[in-house]
C-alpha positions as CSV (number, residue, x, y, z in Angstrom):
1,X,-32.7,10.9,-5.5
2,X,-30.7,14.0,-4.6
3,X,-30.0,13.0,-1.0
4,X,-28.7,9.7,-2.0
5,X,-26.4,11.1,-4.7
6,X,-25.3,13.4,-2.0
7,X,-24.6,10.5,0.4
8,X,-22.8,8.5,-2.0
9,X,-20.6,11.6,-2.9
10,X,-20.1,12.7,1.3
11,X,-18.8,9.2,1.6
12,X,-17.0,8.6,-1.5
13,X,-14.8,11.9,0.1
14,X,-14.3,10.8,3.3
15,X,-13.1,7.5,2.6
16,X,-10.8,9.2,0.1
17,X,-9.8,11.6,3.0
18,X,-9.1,8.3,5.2
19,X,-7.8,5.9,2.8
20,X,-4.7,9.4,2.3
21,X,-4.6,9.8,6.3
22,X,-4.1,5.8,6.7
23,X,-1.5,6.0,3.5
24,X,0.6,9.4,5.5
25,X,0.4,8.2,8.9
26,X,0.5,4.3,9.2
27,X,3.4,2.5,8.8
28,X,3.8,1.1,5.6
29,X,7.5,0.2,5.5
30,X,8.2,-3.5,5.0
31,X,10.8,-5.7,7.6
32,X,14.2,-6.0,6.0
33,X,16.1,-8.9,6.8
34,X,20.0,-9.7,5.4
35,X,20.0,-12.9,3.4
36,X,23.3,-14.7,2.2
37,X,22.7,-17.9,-0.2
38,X,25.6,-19.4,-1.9
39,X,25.8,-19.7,-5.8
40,X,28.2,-22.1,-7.2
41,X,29.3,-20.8,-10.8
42,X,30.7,-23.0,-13.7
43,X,34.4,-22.6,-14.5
44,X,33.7,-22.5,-18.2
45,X,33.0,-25.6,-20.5
């Protein structure tokens, strides 16, 4: 029972450790495009 406690903990660190490399190192940064859309605005009532 100890080994697989052990195990689970070993991996539970490591994919911690790789899911904070991934997060650091990849790029995570969204493409930004320029959008213009015209709005048409009521001259009062």
């Amino acid at each position: 029972m100890a080994r697989i406690f052990k195990a689970v903990v070993i991996l539970a660190v490591l994919g911690f450790v790789g899911l904070t490399g991934y997060a650091y190192l990849a790029d995570l940064t969204p493409a930004t495009t320029e959008m213009r859309k015209p709005v048409t605005l009521n001259d009062g009532p």
